[in-house]
C-alpha positions in Angstrom: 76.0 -48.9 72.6 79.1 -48.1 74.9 81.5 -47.7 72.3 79.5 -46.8 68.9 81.8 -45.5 66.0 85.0 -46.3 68.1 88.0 -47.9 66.6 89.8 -50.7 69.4 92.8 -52.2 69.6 93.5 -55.2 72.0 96.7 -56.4 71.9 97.0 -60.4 73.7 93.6 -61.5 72.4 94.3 -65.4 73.4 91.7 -67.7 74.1 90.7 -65.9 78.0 90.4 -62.6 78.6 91.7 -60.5 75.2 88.9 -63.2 73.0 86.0 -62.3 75.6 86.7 -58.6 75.2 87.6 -58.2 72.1 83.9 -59.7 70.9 82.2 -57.8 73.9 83.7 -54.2 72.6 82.2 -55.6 69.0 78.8 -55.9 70.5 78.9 -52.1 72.0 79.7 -51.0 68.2 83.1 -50.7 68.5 85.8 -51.6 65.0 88.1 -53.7 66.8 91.6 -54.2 65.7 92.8 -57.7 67.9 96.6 -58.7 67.9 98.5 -61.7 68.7 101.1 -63.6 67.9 98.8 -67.1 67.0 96.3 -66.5 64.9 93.9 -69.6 65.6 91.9 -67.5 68.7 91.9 -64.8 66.8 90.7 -65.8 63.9 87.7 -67.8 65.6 87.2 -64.3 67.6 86.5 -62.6 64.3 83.9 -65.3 62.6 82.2 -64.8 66.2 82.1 -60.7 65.7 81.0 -61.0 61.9 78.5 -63.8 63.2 76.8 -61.1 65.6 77.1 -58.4 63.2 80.0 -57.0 64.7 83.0 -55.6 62.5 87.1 -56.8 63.3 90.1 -57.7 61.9 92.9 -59.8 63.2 96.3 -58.6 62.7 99.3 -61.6 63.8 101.4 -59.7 65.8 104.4 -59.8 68.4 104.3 -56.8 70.7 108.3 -56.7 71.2 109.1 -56.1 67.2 108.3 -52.6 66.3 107.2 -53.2 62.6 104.4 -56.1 64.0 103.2 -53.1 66.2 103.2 -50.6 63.0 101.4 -52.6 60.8 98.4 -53.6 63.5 98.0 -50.0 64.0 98.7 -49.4 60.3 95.9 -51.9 59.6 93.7 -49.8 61.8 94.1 -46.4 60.1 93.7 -47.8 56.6 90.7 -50.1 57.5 88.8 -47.9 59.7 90.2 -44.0 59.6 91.4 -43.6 63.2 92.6 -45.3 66.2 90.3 -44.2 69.2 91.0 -46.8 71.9 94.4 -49.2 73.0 93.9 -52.5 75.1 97.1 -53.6 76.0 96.7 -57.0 77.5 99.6 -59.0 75.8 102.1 -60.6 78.9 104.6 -63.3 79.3 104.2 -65.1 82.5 108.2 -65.9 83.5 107.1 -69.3 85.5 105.7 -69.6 89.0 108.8 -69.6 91.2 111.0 -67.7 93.5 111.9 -64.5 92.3 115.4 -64.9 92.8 115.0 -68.7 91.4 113.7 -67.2 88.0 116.4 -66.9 84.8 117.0 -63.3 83.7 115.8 -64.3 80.4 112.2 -65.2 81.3 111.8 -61.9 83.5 113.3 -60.2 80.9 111.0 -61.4 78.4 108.3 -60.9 80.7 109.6 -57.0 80.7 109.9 -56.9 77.0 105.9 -57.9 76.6 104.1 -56.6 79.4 106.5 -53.1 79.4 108.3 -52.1 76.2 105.4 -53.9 74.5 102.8 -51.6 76.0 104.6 -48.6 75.4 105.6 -49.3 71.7 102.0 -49.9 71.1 100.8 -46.9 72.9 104.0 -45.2 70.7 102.3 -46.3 67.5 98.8 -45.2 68.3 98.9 -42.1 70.4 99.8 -40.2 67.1 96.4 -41.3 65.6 94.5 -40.5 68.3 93.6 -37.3 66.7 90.4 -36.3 68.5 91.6 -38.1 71.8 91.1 -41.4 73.5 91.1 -44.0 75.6 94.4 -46.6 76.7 93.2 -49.6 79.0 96.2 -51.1 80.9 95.7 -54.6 81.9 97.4 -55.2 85.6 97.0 -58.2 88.2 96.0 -58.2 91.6 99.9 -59.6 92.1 100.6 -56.1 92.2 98.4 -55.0 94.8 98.6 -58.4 97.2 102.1 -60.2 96.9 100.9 -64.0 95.9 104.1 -67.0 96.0 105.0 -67.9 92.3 103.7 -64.7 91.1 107.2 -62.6 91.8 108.5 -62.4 88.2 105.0 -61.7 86.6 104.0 -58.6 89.2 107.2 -57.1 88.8 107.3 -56.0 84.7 103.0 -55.3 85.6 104.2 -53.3 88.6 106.3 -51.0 86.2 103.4 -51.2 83.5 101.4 -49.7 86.8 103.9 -46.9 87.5 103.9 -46.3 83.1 100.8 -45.9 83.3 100.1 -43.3 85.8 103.0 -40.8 84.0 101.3 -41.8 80.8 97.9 -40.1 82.2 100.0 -37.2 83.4 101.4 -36.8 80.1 98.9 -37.8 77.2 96.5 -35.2 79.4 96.6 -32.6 77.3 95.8 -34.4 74.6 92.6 -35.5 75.7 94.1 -39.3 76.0 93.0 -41.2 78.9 95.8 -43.5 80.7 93.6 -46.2 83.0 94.6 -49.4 84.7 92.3 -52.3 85.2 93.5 -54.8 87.9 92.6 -58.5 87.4 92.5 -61.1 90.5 91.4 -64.5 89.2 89.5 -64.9 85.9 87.4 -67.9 85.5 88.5 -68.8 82.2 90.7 -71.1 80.5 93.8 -70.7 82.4 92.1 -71.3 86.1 90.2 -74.1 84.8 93.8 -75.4 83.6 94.8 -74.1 87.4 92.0 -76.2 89.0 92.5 -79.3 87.1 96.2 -79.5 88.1 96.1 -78.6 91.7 93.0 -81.5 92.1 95.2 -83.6 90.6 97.6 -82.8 92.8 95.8 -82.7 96.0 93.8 -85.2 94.9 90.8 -83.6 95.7 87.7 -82.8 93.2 87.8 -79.5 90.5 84.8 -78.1 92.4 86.7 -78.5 96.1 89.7 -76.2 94.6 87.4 -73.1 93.2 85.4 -73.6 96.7 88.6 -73.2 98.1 89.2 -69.9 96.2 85.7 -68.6 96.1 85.3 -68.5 99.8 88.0 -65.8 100.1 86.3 -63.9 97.3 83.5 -61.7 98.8 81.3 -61.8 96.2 81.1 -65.7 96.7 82.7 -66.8 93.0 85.7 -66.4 90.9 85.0 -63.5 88.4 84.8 -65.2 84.8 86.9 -63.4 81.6 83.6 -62.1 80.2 82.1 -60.2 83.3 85.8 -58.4 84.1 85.9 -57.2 80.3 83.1 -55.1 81.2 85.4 -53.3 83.2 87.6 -52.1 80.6 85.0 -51.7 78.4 83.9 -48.9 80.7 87.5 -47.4 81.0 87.6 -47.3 77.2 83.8 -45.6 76.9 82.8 -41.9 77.0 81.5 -43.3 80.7 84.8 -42.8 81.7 85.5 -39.4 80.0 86.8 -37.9 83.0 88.8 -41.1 84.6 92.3 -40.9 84.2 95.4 -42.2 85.9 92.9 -44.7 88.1 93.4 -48.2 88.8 90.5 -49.9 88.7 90.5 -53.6 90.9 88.4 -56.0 89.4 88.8 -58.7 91.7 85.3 -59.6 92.9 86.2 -58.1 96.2 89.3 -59.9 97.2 91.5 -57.1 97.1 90.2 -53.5 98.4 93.0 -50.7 98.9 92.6 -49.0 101.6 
């Protein structure tokens, strides 16, 4: 098991991404901690884990209030004796338009969850990393590729990137791993939504718009939630033990740095 007798936190477990990785780290032995403001994914997450034999906990939380943050990693320490890896996944998306067409408030926001949320998590559980470990920073290929509509949600993951590479330089010495792990598109919920709306739109079939997408993937297929998750699950895992300050694309291909 990848992650036997580690303690995980993953903060944005909704129903894509944070749910599929959350119960993945559970199957490689891991105690995982998930937070989220709705509880309903969560919740469903954790009778998945028990169902498999895994062991988590669900802790309703909102990443911009530091006392939700304390108590999830609170919840940890108490429950399980440690804090050994971070996820953070949480993000607001400010709405797909013009950078200069979106309100202050929403890329604000947008800052406030996908920044200062990051870093008040990584506050609260650095301390407790006794013995060292591992934080998993969730980008998007946004960052790396400019893509219309995505302006406002690339920017606050663009300084999450640049957080994340002093955090390396930093938490070093304490034997705490900063990574980043760069997501294109993720067959899950949210491009199915994606596909449904721009068929309707187009008024062409579901299947026409992922061919449409796939074809400029090299690996032939939109990466689903489940497969990228591996990913992290690697960054978080003794694997990784001398990996730090990387960014790691997991994009099927579509992006490759030069």
């Amino acid at each position: 098991m990848m992650l036997k007798d580690q303690v995980v936190i993953v903060s944005g477990v909704g129903a894509g991404l944070g749910a599929k990785l959350a119960a993945r780290a559970a199957a490689e032995g891991a105690k995982v901690v998930m937070a989220a403001r709705s509880s309903e994914v969560m919740d469903q997450t954790a009778k998945e884990i028990a169902a498999a034999g895994g062991e988590s906990v669900a802790v309703p939380c909102d990443v911009r209030k530091p006392e939700d943050v304390e108590r999830v990693v609170s919840t940890a320490v108490e429950r399980y004796g440690t804090v050994t890896g971070l996820v953070n996944s949480a993000y607001s998306h400010p709405g797909f338009t013009d950078l200069l067409e979106t309100a202050d408030k929403q890329l604000r926001r947008a800052m406030d969850v996908i920044l200062f949320g990051a870093l008040e998590m990584s506050r609260a559980a650095v301390p407790h990393m006794t013995n060292g470990g591992s934080i998993v920073n969730v980008g998007t290929m946004s960052t790396r590729r400019p893509l219309r509509g995505e302006a406002g949600y690339a920017v606050a993951k663009s300084a999450l990137d640049m957080a994340s590479k002093y955090m390396a330089l930093e938490l070093g010495e304490k034997n705490i791993r900063v990574n980043q792990a760069i997501m294109g598109w993720l067959d899950g919920p949210g491009v199915r939504f994606y596909l449904t709306m721009t068929a309707e739109q187009k008024g062409i079939t579901e299947q026409d718009v992922y061919d449409e997408i796939a074809s400029n993937i090299p690996v032939g297929r939109i990466p689903t939630d489940e497969a990228c998750a591996g990913a992290i699950l690697y960054l978080l895992s003794d694997y990784a033990s001398e990996v730090t300050g990387a960014t790691l694309d997991v994009n099927g291909g579509e992006f490759m740095p030069a």
